[in-house]
C-alpha positions as CSV (number, residue, x, y, z in Angstrom):
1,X,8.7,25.3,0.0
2,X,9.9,24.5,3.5
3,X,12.4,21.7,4.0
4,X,11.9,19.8,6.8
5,X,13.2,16.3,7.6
6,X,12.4,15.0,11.1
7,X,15.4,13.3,12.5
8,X,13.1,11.5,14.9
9,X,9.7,9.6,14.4
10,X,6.9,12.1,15.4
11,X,4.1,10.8,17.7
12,X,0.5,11.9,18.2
13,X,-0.5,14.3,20.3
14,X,-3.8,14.1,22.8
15,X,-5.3,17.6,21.4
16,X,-5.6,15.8,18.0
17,X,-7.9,13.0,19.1
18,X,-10.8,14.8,17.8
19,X,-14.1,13.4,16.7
20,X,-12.9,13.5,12.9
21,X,-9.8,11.5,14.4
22,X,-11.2,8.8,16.0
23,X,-13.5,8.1,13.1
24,X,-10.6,7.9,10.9
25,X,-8.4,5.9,13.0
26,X,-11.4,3.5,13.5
27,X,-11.8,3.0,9.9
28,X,-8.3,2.7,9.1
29,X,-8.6,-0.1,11.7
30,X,-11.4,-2.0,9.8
31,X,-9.1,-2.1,6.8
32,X,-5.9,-3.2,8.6
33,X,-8.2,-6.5,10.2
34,X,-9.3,-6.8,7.2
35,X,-6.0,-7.3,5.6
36,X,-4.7,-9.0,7.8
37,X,-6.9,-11.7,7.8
38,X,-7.3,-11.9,4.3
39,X,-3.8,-12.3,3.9
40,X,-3.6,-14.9,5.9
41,X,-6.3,-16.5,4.4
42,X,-4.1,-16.1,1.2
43,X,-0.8,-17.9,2.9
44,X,-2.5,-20.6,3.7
45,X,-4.0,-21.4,0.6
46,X,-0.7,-20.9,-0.8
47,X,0.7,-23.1,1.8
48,X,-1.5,-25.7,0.8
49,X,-0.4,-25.6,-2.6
50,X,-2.2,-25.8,-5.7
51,X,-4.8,-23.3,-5.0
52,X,-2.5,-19.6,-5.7
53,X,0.2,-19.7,-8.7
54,X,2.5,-17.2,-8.1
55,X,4.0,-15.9,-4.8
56,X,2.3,-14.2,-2.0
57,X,4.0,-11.0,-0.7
58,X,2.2,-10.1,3.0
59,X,2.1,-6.6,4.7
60,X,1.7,-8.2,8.0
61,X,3.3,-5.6,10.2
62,X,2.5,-2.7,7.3
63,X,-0.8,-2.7,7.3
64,X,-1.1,0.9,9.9
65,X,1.6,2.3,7.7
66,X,-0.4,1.7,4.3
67,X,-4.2,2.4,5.4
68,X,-3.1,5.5,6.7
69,X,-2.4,6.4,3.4
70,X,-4.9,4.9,1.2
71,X,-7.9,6.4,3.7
72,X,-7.0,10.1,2.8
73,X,-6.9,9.5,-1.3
74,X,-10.2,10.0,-2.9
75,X,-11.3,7.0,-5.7
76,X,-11.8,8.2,-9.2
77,X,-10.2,11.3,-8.3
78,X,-6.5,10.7,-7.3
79,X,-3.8,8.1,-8.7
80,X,-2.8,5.8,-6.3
81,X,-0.2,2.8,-7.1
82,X,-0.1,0.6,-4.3
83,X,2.8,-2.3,-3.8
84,X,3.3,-5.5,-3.1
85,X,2.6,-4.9,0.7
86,X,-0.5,-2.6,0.5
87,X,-3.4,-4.4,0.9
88,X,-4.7,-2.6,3.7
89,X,-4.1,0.6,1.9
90,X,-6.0,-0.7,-1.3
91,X,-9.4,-1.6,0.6
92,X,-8.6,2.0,2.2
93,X,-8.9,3.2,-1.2
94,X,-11.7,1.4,-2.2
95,X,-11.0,-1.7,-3.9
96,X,-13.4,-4.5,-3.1
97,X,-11.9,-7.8,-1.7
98,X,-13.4,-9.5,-4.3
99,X,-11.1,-7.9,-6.5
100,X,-7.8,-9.4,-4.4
101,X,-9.5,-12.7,-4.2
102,X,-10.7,-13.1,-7.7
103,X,-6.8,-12.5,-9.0
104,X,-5.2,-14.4,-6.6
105,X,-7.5,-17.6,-8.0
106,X,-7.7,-16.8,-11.5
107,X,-11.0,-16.0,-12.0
108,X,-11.9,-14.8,-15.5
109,X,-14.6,-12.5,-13.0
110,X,-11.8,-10.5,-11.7
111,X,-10.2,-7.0,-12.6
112,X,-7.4,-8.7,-15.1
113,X,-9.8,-11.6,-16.3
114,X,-7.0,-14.4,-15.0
115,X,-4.6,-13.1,-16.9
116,X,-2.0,-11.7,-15.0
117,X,0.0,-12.6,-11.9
118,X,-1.7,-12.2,-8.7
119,X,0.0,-8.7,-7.5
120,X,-0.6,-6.9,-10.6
121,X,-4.0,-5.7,-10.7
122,X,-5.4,-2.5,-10.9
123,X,-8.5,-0.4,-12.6
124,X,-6.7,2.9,-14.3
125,X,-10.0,4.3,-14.9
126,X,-10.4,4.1,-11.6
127,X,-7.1,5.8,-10.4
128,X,-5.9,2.5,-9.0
129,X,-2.8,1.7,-10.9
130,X,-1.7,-2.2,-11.7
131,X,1.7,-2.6,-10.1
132,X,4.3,-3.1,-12.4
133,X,7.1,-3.5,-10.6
134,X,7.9,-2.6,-6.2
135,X,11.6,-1.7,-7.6
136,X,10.8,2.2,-7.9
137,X,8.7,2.2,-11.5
138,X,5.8,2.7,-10.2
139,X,6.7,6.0,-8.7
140,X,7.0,7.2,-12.5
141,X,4.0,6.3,-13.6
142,X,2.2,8.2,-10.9
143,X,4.8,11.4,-11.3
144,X,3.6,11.2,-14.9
145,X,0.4,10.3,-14.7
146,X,-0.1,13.8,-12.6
147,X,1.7,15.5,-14.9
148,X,-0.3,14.4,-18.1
149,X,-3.2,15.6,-16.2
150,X,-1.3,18.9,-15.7
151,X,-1.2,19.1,-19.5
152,X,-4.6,18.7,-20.2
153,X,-5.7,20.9,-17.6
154,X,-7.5,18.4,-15.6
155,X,-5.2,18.1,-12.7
156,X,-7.4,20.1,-10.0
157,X,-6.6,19.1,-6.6
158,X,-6.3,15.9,-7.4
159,X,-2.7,14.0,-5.7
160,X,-0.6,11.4,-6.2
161,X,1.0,8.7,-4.2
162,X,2.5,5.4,-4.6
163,X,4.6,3.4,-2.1
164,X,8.3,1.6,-1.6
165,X,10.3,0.0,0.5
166,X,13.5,1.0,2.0
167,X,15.4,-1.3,-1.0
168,X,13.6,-0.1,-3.2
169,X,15.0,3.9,-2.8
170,X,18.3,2.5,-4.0
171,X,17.3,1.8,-7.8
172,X,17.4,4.2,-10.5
173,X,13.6,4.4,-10.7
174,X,13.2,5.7,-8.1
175,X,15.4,8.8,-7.9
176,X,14.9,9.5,-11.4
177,X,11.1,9.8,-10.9
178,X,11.3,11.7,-7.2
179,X,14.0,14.4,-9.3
180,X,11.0,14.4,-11.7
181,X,8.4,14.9,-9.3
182,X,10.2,17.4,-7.3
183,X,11.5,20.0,-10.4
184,X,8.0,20.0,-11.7
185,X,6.8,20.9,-8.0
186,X,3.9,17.5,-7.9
187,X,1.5,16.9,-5.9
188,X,2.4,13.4,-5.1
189,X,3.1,11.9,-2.1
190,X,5.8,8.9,-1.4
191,X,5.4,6.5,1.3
192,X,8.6,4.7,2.3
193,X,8.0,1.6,4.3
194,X,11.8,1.0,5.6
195,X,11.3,-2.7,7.4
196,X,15.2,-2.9,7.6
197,X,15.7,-5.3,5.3
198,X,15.7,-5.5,1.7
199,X,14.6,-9.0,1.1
200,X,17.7,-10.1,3.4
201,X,20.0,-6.8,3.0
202,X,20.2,-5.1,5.9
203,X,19.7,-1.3,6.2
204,X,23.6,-1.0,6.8
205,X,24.0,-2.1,3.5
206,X,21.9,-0.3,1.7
207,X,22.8,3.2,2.3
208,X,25.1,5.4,4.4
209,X,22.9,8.4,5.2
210,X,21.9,8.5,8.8
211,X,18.0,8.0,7.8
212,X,16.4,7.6,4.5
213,X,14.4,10.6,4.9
214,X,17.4,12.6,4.5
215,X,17.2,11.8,0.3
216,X,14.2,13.7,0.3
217,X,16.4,17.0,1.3
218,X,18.8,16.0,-1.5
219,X,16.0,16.3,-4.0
220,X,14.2,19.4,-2.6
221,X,11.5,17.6,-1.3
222,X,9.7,17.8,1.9
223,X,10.0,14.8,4.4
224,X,9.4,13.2,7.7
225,X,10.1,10.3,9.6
226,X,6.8,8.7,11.2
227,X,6.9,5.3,13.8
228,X,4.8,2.9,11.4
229,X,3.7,0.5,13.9
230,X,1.7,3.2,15.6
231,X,-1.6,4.1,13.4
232,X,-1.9,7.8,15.1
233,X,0.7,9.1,14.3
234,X,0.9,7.4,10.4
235,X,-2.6,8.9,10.4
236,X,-1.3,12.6,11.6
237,X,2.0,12.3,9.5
238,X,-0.2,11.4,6.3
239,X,-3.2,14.3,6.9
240,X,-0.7,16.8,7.3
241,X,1.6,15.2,3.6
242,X,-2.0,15.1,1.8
243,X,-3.0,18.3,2.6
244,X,0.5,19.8,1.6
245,X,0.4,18.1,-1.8
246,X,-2.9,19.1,-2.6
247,X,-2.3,23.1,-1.2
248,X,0.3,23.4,-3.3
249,X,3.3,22.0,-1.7
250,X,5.1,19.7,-3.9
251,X,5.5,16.1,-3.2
252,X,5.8,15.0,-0.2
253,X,7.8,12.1,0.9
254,X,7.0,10.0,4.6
255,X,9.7,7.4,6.3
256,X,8.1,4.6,8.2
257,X,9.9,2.9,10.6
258,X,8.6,-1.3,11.3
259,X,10.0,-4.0,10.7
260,X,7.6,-6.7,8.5
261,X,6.6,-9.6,10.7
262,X,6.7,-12.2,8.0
263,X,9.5,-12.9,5.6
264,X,9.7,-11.0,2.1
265,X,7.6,-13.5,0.8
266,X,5.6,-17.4,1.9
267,X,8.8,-18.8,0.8
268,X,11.1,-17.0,2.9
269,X,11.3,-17.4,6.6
270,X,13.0,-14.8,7.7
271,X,16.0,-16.4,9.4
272,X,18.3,-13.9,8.8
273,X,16.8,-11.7,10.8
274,X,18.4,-11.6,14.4
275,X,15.9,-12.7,17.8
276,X,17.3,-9.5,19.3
277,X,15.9,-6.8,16.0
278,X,12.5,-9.3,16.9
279,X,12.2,-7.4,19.9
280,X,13.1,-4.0,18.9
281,X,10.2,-1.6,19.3
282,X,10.1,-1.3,15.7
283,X,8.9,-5.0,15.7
284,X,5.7,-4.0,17.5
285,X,2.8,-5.4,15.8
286,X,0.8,-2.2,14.6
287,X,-3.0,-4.3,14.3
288,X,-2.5,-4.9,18.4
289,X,-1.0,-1.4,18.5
290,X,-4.0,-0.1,17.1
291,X,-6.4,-2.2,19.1
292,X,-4.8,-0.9,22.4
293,X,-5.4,2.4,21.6
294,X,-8.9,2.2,20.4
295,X,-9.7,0.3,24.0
296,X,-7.4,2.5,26.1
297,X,-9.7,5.3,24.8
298,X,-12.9,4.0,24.6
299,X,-13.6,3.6,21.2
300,X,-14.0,0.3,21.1
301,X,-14.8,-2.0,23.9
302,X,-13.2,-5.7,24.1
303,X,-16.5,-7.5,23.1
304,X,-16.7,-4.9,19.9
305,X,-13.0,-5.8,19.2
306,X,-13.6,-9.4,19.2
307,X,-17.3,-8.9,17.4
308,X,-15.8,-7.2,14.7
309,X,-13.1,-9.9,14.5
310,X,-15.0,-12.6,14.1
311,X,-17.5,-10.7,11.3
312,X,-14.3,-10.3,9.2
313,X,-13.4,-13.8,9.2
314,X,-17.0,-14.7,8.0
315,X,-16.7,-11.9,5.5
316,X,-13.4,-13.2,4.4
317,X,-14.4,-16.8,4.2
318,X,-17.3,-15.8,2.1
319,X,-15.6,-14.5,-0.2
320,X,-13.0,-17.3,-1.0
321,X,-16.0,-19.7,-1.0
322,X,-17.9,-17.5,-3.4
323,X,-14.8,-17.3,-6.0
324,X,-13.6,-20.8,-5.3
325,X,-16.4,-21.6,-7.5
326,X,-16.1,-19.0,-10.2
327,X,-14.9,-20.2,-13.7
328,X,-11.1,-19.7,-14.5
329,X,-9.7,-19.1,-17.7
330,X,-10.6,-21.9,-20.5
331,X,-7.3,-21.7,-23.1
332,X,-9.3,-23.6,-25.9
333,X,-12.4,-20.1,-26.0
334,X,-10.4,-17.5,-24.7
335,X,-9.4,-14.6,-26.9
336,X,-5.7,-13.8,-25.5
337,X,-5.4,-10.4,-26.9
338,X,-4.6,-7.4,-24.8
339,X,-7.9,-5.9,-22.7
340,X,-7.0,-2.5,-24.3
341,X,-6.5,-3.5,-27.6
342,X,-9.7,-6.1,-27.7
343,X,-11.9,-3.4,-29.6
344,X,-9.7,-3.0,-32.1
345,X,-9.1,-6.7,-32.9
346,X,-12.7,-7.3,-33.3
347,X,-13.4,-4.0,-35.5
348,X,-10.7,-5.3,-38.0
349,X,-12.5,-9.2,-37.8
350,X,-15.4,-7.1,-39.0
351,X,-13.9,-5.3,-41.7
């Protein structure tokens, strides 16, 4: 396996803007708007209290970093276990807003019936993992969820990937599973979003390496450090991981450099964060990022850019109209067993 950490964020290249390219980047795009402006939609129904119980978690400022991902996994084939933050990386993958929308109310229509907190939702069948926890765990359940495949012979080319922030690479989780993943060679790849701040812990804090992507040498793993605000080169950093994991190459672990551009939750405003780190290039927002490069190479003109705009905020709308009205869970007729189990229950009522 060659070991290669890049000490510096790689950027994309002109002779890789090919047709293929553009259509990828401008998809990516349509799930980073997306996002975005369902999040928002989200904050402010949280804001307004009453309507979301729970917190609410934005990737505003990640959205380039996760879609870039999500957009080269393939649903019902690979595992994907998506965090707190990846909402554009989850529509990448295919899940349906409805989904997000539907947990966040409560609705009994939704993936986890109203019955679990609004991040944690997932269909398994599906090879979209409920979150369990953004503190590393989830990284072992997708290491081991491609090796049980590997067992039963029914791994293929199918890959793994899962996501973390940079605090995140400091629990015992995480470097348990990535030892794992690396001694039995996995195809899994490990996006680290490092926004500089663990909730308010700052990066020199956390860890005394001179760049996170230097762990993955430690462990034998291949890595590279990618500038997250800019959706080209996420998109080149994660073609070329994806294609290594699934040739062959063990996992595969990509550093992105941002810095989020809301606080670690709606509750938290951020304030420890100093004005001058606000306008570090790493604070760049990667939506407008994206949009600039789209129009500065005529993919999409200004009038498509605000066209497409305004259509998602209809979608969006839609949609929290539509599930607003949706029934939520009624304690007095609903049967609080586990989903998995639910079978079972009622085969024993019948014996």
């Amino acid at each position: 396996m060659c070991l290669v950490a890049l000490a510096s964020p790689i950027n994309c290249v002109e002779t890789d803007l090919t047709a293929d390219f553009r259509d990828q980047f401008l998809l990516c795009y349509q799930h980073m708007l997306l996002a975005r402006v369902l999040e928002e939609k989200l904050g402010s129904l949280y804001r307004a209290g009453g309507r979301i119980v729970g917190g609410v978690y934005l990737g505003k400022g990640q959205e380039a970093f996760s879609a870039a991902l999500g957009v080269q996994l393939r649903k019902g084939k690979d595992i994907y276990g998506p965090l707190i933050r990846d909402q554009a990386g989850r529509i990448a993958f295919g899940e349906p807003i409805l989904d997000c929308v539907r947990t966040y109310l409560g609705a009994v229509t939704g993936p986890m019936r109203g019955r679990d907190g609004n991040i944690h939702r997932g269909r398994p069948k599906e090879g979209l993992l409920a979150m369990i926890s953004h503190l590393g765990s989830l990284l072992s359940v997708v290491a081991g969820g491609l090796f049980a495949r590997r067992l039963a012979g029914t791994l293929g080319d199918s890959i793994g990937a899962t996501s973390i922030g940079d605090g995140g690479t400091s629990t015992g989780a995480f470097h348990e599973a990535l030892n794992m993943a690396a001694v039995e060679k996995l195809p899994i790849v490990v996006s680290v979003a490092n926004n500089q701040y663990a909730y308010s812990t700052p990066n020199t804090r956390q860890y005394a390496c001179e760049n996170l992507v230097d762990r993955a040498v430690g462990y034998g793993v291949s890595g590279m450090v990618v500038d997250a605000t800019d959706l080209a080169s996420c998109l080149k950093a994660f073609r070329a991981a994806v294609a290594q994991a699934r040739s062959g190459g063990g996992p595969q672990m990509i550093v992105g450099t941002l810095l989020r551009l809301a606080g670690h939750g709606e509750h938290d405003d951020a304030s420890y964060i100093p004005d001058q780190k606000r306008r570090d290039p790493s604070a760049r927002d990667c939506l407008q990022v994206a949009e600039d490069f789209a129009r500065d190479h005529g993919w999409m003109s200004s009038a498509e850019l605000r066209d497409f705009n305004e259509e998602v905020r209809r979608t969006v709308d839609l949609t929290i109209s539509k599930v607003s009205k949706e029934p939520t869970p009624d304690p007095f007729k609903e049967k609080w067993q586990a989903l998995s189990c639910a079978d079972l229950v009622e085969g024993q009522h019948e014996a």
